[in-house]
N, C-alpha and C positions, 0 to 999 in steps of 0.2 A: 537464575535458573534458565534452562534453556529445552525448547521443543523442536526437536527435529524429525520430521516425518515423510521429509522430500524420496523421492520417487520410489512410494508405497505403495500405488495405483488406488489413491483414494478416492474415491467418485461422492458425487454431492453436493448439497449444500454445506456453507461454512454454518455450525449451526451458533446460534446468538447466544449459546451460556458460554462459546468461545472468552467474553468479556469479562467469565469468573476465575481468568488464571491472571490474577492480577499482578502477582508474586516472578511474572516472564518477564526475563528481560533480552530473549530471542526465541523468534518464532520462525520457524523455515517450515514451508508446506509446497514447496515450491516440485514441479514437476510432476505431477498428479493430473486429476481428471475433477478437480473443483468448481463448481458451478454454481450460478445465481450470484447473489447481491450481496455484495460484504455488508455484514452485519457493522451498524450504529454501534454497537458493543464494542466494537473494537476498539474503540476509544474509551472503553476502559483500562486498557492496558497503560496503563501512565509508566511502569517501568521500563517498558521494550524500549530496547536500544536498536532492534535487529526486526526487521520485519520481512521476511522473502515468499509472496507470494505468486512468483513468475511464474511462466508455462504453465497456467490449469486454463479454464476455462469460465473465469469470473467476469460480470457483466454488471451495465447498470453503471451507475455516476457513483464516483468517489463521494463515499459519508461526511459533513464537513465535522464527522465528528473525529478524524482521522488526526486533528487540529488541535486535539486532546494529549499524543503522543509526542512533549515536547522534550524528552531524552533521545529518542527517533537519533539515529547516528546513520543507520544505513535505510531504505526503504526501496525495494525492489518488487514491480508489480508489471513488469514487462511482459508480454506475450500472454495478454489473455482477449477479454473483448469487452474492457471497460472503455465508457464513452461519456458525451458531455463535457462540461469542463471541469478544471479543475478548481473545488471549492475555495476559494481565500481562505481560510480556514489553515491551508495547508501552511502559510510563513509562518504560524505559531511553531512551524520545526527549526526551532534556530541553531541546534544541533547538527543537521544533518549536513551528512558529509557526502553521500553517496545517493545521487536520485535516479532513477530508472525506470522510465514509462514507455517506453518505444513499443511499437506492434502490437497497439490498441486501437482504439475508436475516440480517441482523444481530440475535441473539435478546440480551437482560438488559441492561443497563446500562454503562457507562463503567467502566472500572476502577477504582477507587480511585486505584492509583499514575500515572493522567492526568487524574483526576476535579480535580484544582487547580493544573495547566501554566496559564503566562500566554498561552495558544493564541489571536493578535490572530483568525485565522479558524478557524471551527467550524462543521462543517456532520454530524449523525448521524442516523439514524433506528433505530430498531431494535424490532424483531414484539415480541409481548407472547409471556410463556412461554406 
């Protein structure tokens, strides 16, 4: 099943019963006015393949529960104002083929446990300590 809601001019929080569409297995919210802190919930989603939540305005450290999403094929979170690092959590994506962080608040490096995924797209930027 799939959720497409991109450039709907959705403003807000992502709210946390987001993690009772269990039954997704793509989510696009991407291009919107989305704000605050992705919901721990979100790792509910064990089926999503698809996650695109680039261009809002979401903030705050990646959930290491996002570690939960191990179908995860594509995951795109580019252009918003998440910061911090990136929780280990995230190599439980052993699926993922498409990674996209770039034009965040992203501090250190790659994790090690993603730093050698066969990831055909890659896209990171991340601030110096």
């Amino acid at each position: 099943q799939e959720l497409n809601l991109s450039f709907n001019k959705l403003e807000g929080v992502l709210p946390k019963e987001i993690g009772n569409l269990t039954n997704l297995q793509e989510l696009n919210l991407s291009y919107n006015k989305l704000e605050g802190v992705l919901p721990k919930e979100i790792g509910n989603l064990t089926n999503l393949q698809w996650l695109n939540l680039s261009f809002n305005e979401l903030e705050g450290v990646l959930p290491k529960e996002i570690g939960n999403l191990t179908n995860l094929e594509g995951l795109f979170l580019s252009n918003n104002l998440l910061e911090g690092f990136l929780p280990k959590e995230i190599g439980n994506l052993t699926n993922l083929q498409s990674l996209y962080l770039y034009n965040n608040k992203l501090k250190g490096v790659l994790p090690k446990e993603i730093g050698h995924r066969r990831a055909k797209h890659f896209g990171a930027s991340f601030e110096k300590r």
